[in-house]
C-alpha positions, -999 to +999 in steps of 0.1 A: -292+306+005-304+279-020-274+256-036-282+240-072-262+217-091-260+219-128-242+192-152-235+194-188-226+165-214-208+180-245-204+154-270-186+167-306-196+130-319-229+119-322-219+083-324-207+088-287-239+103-275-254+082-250-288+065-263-320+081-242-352+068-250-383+089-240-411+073-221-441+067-243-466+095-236-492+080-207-529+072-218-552+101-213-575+097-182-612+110-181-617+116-146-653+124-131-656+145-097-678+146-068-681+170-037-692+163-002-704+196+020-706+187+057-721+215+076-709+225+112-734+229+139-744+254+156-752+282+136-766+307+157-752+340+142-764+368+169-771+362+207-751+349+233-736+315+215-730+334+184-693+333+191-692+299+202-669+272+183-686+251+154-681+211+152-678+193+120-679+159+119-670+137+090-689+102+094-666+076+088-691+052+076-696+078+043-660+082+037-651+045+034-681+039+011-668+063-013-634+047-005-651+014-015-664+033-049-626+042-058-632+077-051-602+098-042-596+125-017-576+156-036-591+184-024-608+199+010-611+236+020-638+257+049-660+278+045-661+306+069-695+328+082-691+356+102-710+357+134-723+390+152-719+389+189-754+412+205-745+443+179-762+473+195-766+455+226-755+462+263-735+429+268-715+437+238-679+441+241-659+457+221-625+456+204-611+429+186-633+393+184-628+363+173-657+366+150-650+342+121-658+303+121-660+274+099-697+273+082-692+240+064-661+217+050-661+206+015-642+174+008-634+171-033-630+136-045-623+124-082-620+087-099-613+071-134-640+072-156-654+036-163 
């Protein structure tokens, strides 16, 4: 169960009411976006490696040159293939498998526009 506190200021007199100024309303920013796509490797989809785990590796050396650019890291997210262990075939077993693996990782950066 969730507890929230609530307070309320009555004030009859408006020469009593506290004085709140608002913030002024922040510059708009213009912001230009960029993607990276690293693909994983190994991406045989039938046969015997088929189920066999992907790597992805980000290179560093990219990552702090658009670091060094001001770009900035807000979004990431995989993309998933499905891979079909020897359908059809005498080795295949059945029943539940582990069939789905990360294809490629997309890394979303954004920074002001100059």
């Amino acid at each position: 169960m969730f507890g929230f506190a609530c307070a309320v200021i009555h004030c009859n007199d408006t020469k009593q009411m506290p004085a709140f100024s608002a913030a002024p309303p922040a510059p708009s920013v213009r912001w230009e976006y960029k993607t990276l796509a690293l693909n994983a490797s190994g991406h045989e989809k039938q046969g015997v490696n088929a189920l066999a785990s992907n790597e992805i590796n980000f290179p560093e050396s990219a990552l702090n040159s658009l670091g060094a650019e001001s770009w900035e890291l807000v979004s990431s997210w995989l993309e998933l293939e499905t891979a079909f262990p020897n359908l059809g075939k005498p080795g295949y077993v059945t029943g539940l498998q582990p069939n789905v693996r990360p294809m490629r990782a997309v890394l979303l950066f954004k920074r002001p526009v100059k």
